[in-house]
ZADO-1210 file (C-alpha; in nm, 4 decimals, padded with zeros to 6 digits):
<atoms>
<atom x="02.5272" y="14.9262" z="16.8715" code="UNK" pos="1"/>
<atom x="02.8445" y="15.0973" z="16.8541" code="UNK" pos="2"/>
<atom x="03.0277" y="14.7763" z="16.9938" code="UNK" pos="3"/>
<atom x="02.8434" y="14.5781" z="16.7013" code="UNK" pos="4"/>
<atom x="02.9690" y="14.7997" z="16.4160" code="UNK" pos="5"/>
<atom x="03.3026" y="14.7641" z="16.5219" code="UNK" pos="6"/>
<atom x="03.2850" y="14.3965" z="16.5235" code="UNK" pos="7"/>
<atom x="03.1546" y="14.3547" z="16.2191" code="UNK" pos="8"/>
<atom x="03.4605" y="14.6104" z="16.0575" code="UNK" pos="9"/>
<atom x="03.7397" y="14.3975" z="16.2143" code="UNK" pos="10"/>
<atom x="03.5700" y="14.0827" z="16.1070" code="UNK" pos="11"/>
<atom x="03.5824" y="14.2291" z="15.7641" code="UNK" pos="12"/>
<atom x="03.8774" y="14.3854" z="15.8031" code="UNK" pos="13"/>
<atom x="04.0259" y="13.9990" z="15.9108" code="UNK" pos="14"/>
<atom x="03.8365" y="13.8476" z="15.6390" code="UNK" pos="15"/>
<atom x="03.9521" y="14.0860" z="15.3502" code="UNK" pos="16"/>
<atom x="04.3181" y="14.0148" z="15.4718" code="UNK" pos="17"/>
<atom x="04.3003" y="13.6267" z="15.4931" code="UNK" pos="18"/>
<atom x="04.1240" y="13.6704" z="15.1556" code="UNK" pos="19"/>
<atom x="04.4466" y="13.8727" z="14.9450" code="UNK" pos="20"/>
<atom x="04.6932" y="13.6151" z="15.1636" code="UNK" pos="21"/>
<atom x="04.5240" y="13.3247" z="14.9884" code="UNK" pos="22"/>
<atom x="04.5726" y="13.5400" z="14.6695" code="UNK" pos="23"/>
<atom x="04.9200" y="13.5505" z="14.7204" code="UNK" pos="24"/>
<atom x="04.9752" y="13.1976" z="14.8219" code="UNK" pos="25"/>
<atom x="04.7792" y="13.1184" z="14.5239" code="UNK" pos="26"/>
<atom x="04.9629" y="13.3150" z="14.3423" code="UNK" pos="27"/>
<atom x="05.3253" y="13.2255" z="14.4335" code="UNK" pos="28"/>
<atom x="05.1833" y="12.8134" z="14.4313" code="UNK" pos="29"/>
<atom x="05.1634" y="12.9053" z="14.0818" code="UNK" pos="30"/>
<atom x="05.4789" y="13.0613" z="14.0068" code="UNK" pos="31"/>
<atom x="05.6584" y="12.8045" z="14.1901" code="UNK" pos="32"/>
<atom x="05.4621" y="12.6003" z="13.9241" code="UNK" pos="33"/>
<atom x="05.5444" y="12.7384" z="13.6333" code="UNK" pos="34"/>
<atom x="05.9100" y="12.7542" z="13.7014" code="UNK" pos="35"/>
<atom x="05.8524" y="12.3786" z="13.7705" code="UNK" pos="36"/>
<atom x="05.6946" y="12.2926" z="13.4660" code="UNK" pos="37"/>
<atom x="06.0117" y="12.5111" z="13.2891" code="UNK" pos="38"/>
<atom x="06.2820" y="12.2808" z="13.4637" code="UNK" pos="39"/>
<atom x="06.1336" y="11.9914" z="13.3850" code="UNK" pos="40"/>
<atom x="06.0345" y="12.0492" z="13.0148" code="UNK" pos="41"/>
<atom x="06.4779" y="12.2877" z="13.0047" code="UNK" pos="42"/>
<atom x="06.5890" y="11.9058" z="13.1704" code="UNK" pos="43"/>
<atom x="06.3640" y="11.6808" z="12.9130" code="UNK" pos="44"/>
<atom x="06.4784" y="11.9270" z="12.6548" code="UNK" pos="45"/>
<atom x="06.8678" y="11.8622" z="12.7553" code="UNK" pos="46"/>
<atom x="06.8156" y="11.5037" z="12.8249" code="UNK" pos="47"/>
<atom x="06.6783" y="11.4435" z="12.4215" code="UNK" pos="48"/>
<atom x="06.9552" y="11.6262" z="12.3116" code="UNK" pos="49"/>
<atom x="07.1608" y="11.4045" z="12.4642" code="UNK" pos="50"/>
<atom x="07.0037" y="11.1422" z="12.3768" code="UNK" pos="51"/>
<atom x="06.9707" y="11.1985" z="12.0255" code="UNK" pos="52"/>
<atom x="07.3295" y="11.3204" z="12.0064" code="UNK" pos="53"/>
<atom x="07.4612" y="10.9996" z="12.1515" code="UNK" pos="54"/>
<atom x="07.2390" y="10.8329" z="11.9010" code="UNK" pos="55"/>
<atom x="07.3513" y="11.0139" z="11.5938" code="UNK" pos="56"/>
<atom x="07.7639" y="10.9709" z="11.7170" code="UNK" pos="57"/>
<atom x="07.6527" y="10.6276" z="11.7547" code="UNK" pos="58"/>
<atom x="07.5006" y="10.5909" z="11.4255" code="UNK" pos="59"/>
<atom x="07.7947" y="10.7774" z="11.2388" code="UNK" pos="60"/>
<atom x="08.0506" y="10.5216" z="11.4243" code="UNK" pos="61"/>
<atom x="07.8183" y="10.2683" z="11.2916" code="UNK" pos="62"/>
<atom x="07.8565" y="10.3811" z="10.9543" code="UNK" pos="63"/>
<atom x="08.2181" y="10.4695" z="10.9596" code="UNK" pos="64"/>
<atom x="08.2884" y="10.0919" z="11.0770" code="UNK" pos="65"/>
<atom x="08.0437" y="09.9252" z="10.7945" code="UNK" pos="66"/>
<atom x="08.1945" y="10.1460" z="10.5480" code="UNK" pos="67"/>
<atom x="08.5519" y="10.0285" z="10.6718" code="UNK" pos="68"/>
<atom x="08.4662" y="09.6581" z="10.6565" code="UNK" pos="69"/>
<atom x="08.2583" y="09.7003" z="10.3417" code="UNK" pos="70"/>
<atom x="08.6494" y="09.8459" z="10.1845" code="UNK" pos="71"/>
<atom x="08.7917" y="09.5107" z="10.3312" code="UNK" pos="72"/>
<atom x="08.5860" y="09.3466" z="10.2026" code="UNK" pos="73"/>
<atom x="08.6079" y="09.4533" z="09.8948" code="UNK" pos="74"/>
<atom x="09.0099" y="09.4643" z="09.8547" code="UNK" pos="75"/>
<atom x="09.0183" y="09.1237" z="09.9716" code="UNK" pos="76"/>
<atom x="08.7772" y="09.0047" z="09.6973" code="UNK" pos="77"/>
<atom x="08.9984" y="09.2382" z="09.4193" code="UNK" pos="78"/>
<atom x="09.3182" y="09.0655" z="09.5448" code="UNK" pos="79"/>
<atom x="09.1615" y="08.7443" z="09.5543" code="UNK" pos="80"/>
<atom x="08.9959" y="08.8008" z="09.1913" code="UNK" pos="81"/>
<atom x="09.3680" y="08.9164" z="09.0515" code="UNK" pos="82"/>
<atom x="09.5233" y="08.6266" z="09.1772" code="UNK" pos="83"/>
<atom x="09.2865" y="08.4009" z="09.0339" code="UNK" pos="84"/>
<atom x="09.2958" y="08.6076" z="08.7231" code="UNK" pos="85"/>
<atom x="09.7129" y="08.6011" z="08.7426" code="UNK" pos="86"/>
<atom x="09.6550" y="08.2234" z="08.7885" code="UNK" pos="87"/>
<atom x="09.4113" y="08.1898" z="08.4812" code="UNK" pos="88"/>
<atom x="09.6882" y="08.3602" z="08.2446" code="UNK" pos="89"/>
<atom x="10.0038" y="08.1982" z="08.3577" code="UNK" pos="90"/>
<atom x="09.7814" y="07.8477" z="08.3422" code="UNK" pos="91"/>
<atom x="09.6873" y="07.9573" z="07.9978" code="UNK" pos="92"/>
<atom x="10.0771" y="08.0308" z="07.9425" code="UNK" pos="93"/>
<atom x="10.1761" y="07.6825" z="08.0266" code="UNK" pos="94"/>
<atom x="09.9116" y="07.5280" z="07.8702" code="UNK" pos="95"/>
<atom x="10.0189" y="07.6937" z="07.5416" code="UNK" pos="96"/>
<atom x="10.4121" y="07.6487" z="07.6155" code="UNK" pos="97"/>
<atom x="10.3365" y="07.2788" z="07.6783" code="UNK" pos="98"/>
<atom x="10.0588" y="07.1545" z="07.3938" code="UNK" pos="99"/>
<atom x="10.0319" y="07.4943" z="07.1570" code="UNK" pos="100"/>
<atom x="10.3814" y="07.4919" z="06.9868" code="UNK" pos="101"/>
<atom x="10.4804" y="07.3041" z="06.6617" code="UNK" pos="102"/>
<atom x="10.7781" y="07.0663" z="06.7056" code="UNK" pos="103"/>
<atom x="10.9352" y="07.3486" z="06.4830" code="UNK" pos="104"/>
<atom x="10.8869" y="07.6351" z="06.7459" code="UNK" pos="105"/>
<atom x="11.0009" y="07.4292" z="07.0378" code="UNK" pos="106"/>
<atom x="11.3419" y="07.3239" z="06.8863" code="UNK" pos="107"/>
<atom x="11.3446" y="07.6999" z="06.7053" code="UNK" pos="108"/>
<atom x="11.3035" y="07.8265" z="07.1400" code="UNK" pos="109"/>
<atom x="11.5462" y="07.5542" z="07.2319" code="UNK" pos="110"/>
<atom x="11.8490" y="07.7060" z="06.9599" code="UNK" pos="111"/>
<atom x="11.7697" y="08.0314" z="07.1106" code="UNK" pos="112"/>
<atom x="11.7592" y="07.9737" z="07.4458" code="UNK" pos="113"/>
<atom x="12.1211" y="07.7289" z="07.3651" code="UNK" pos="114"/>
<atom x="12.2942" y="08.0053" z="07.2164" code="UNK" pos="115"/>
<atom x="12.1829" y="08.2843" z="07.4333" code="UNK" pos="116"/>
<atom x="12.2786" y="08.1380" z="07.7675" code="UNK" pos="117"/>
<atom x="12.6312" y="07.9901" z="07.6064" code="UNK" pos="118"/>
<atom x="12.6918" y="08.3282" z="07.4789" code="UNK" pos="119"/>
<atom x="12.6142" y="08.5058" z="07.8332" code="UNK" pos="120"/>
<atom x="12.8382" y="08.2143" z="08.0150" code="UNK" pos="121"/>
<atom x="13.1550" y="08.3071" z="07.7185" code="UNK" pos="122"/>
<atom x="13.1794" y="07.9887" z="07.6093" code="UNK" pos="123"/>
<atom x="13.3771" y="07.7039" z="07.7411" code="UNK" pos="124"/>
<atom x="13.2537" y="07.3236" z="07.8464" code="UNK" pos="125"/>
<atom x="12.8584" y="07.3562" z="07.8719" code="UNK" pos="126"/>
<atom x="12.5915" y="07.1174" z="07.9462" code="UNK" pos="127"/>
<atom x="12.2576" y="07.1610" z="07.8267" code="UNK" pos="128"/>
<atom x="11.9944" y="07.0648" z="07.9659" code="UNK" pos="129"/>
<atom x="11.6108" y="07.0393" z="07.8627" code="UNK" pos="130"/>
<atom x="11.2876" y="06.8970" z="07.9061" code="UNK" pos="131"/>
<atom x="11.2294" y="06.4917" z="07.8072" code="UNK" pos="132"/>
<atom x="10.9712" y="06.6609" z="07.5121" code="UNK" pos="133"/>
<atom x="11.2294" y="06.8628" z="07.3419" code="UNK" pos="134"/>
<atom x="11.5724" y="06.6194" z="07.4544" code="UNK" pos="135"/>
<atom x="11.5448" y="06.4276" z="07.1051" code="UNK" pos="136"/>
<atom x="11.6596" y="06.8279" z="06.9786" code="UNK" pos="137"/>
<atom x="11.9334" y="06.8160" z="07.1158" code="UNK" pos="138"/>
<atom x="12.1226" y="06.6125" z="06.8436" code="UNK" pos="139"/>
<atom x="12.4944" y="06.6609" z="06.7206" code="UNK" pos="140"/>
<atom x="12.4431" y="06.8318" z="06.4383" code="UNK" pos="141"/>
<atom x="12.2068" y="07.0895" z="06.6574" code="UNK" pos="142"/>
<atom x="12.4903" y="07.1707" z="06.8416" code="UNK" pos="143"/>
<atom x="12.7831" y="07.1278" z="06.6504" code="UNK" pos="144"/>
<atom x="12.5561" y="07.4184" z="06.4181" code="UNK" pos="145"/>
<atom x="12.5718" y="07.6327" z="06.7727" code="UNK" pos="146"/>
<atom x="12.8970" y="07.5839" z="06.8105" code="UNK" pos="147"/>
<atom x="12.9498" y="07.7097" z="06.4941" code="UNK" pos="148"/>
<atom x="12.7664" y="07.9955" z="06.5266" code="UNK" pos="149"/>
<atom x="12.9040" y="08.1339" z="06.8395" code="UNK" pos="150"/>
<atom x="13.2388" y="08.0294" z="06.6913" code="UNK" pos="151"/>
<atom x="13.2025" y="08.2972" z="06.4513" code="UNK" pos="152"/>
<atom x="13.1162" y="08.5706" z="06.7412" code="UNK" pos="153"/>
<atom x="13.4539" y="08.4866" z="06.8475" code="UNK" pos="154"/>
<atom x="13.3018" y="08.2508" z="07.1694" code="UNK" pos="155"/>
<atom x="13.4608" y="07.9471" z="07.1548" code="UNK" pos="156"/>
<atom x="13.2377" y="07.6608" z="07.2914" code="UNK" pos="157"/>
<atom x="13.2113" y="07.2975" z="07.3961" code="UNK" pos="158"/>
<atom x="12.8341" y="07.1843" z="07.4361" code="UNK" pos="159"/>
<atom x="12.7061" y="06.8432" z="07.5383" code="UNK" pos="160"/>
<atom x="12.3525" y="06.7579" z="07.6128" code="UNK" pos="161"/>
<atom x="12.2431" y="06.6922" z="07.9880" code="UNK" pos="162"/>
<atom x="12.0089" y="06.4936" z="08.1844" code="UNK" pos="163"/>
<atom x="11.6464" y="06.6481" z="08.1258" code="UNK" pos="164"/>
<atom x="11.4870" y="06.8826" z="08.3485" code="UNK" pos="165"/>
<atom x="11.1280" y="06.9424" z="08.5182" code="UNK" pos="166"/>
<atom x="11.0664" y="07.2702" z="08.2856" code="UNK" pos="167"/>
<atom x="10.8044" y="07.3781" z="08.0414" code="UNK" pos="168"/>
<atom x="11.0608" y="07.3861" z="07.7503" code="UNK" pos="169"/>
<atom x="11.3518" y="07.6319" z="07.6503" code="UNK" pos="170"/>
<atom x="11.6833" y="07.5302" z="07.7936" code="UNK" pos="171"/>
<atom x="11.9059" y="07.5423" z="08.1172" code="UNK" pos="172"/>
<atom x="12.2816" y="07.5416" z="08.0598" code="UNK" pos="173"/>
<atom x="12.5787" y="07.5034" z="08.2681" code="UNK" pos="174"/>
<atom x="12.9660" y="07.6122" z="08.3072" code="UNK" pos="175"/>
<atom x="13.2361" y="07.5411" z="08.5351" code="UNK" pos="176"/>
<atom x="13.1170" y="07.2374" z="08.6467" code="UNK" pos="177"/>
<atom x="12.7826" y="07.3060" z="08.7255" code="UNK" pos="178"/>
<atom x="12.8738" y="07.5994" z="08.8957" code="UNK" pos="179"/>
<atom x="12.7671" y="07.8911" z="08.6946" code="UNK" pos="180"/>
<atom x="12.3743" y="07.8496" z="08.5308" code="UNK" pos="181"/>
<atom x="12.2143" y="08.0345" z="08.3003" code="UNK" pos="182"/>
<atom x="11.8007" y="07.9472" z="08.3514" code="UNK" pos="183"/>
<atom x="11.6654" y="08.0516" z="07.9649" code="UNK" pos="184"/>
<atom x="11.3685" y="07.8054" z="08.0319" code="UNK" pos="185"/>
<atom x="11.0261" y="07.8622" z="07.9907" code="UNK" pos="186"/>
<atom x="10.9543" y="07.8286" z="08.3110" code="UNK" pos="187"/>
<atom x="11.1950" y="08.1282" z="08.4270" code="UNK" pos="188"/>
<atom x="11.0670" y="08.3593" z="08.1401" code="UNK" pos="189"/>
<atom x="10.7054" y="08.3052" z="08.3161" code="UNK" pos="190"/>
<atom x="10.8187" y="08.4241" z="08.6502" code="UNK" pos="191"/>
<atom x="11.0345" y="08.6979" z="08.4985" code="UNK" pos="192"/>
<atom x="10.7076" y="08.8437" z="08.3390" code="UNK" pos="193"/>
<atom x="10.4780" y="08.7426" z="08.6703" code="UNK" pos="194"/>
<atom x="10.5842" y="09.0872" z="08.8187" code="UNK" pos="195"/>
<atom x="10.4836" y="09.2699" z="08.5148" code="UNK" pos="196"/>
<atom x="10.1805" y="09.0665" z="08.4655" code="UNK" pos="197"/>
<atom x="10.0508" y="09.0925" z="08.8517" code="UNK" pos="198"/>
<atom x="10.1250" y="09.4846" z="08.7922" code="UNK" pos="199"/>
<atom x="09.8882" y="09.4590" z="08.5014" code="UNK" pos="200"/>
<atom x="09.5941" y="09.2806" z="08.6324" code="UNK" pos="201"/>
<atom x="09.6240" y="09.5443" z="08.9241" code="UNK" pos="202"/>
<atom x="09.5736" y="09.8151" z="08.7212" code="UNK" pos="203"/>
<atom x="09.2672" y="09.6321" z="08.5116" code="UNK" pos="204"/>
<atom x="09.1528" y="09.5670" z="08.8878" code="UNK" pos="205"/>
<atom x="09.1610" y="09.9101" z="08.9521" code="UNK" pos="206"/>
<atom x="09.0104" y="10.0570" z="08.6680" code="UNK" pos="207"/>
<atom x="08.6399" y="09.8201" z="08.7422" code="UNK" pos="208"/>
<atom x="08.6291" y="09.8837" z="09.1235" code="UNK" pos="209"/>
<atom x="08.4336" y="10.1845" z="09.2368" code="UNK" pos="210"/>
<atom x="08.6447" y="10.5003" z="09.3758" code="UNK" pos="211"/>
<atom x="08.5526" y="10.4817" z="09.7382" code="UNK" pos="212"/>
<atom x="08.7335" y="10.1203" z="09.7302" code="UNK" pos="213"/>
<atom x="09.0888" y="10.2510" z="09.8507" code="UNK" pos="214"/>
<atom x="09.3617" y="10.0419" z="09.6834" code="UNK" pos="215"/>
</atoms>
């Protein structure tokens, strides 16, 4: 009977034990779990970040290189519009300096232009030369009445007319031999202004085109 009773203690004894080491094992199997489960979801957790931080540098270099060919874009079409702009004005110019003046203007440019180059050039044996529109101008008494005048500046002249030239109107004259020119054409007046007037369709340009557009 004895023998029996102490069977039955160990037995329980044995079975008590195995039952708190399956408590622990449980126990740990969950731990080991857990900690699992946090790795994965700290590594997920990195991995988006990464993700969406590679995304959003992406997305800002994106932007940065629209927004760079967007301003290209846009300074090409401003230069392209001033230069057609520049083109429509000095077309305009010619257009007026060819067809807009009175025969009186274009002989009353032709004196000027005479008398200021032959007064720049001091006189001497000059040729003038001018378009074959304003060529019937250039008579004797035109420029004997030059002569006269710069005669009484003390600039004592010779002038003869030339053979015509390509140009709008206004006049070219020569010294020494065709050495020395003065250019008091039209045509040279128009590209002595095209500076200024490019300068001033840039700064129209500028005044329409939004601010981020760096000029």
């Amino acid at each position: 009977m004895a023998n029996r009773q102490g069977v039955e203690a160990l037995a329980h004894e044995i079975i008590s034990s195995a039952h708190e080491r399956a408590d622990e094992m449980v126990a740990a199997a969950r731990a080991r779990a857990a900690d699992e489960v946090r790795r994965a979801e700290e590594e997920a957790a990195a991995t988006r970040a990464r993700v969406v931080g590679q995304a959003q540098l992406e997305a800002v270099q994106e932007r940065t290189r629209v927004e760079a060919a967007a301003r290209m874009e846009a300074r090409q079409h401003i230069l392209a519009t001033r230069e057609a702009l520049i083109s429509r004005v000095l077309e305009e110019a010619r257009a007026q300096l060819t067809g807009g003046l009175s025969p009186q203007e274009r002989r009353a440019a032709l004196e000027k232009a005479v008398f200021a180059s032959a007064a720049a050039l001091g006189g001497g044996r000059l040729t003038v030369r001018t378009n074959r529109q304003d060529a019937p101008f250039l008579t004797p008494e035109l420029l004997e009445g030059l002569t006269r005048r710069l005669a009484a500046r003390g600039i004592a002249a010779e002038l003869e007319p030339g053979p015509t030239a390509d140009i709008l109107g206004g006049a070219i004259v020569t010294g020494d031999g065709g050495r020395v020119i003065i250019d008091h054409s039209f045509d040279a007046r128009l590209e002595q202004h095209l500076l200024e007037l490019r300068n001033q369709a840039w700064e129209v340009l500028r005044e329409a085109v939004p601010e981020w557009v760096a000029l």
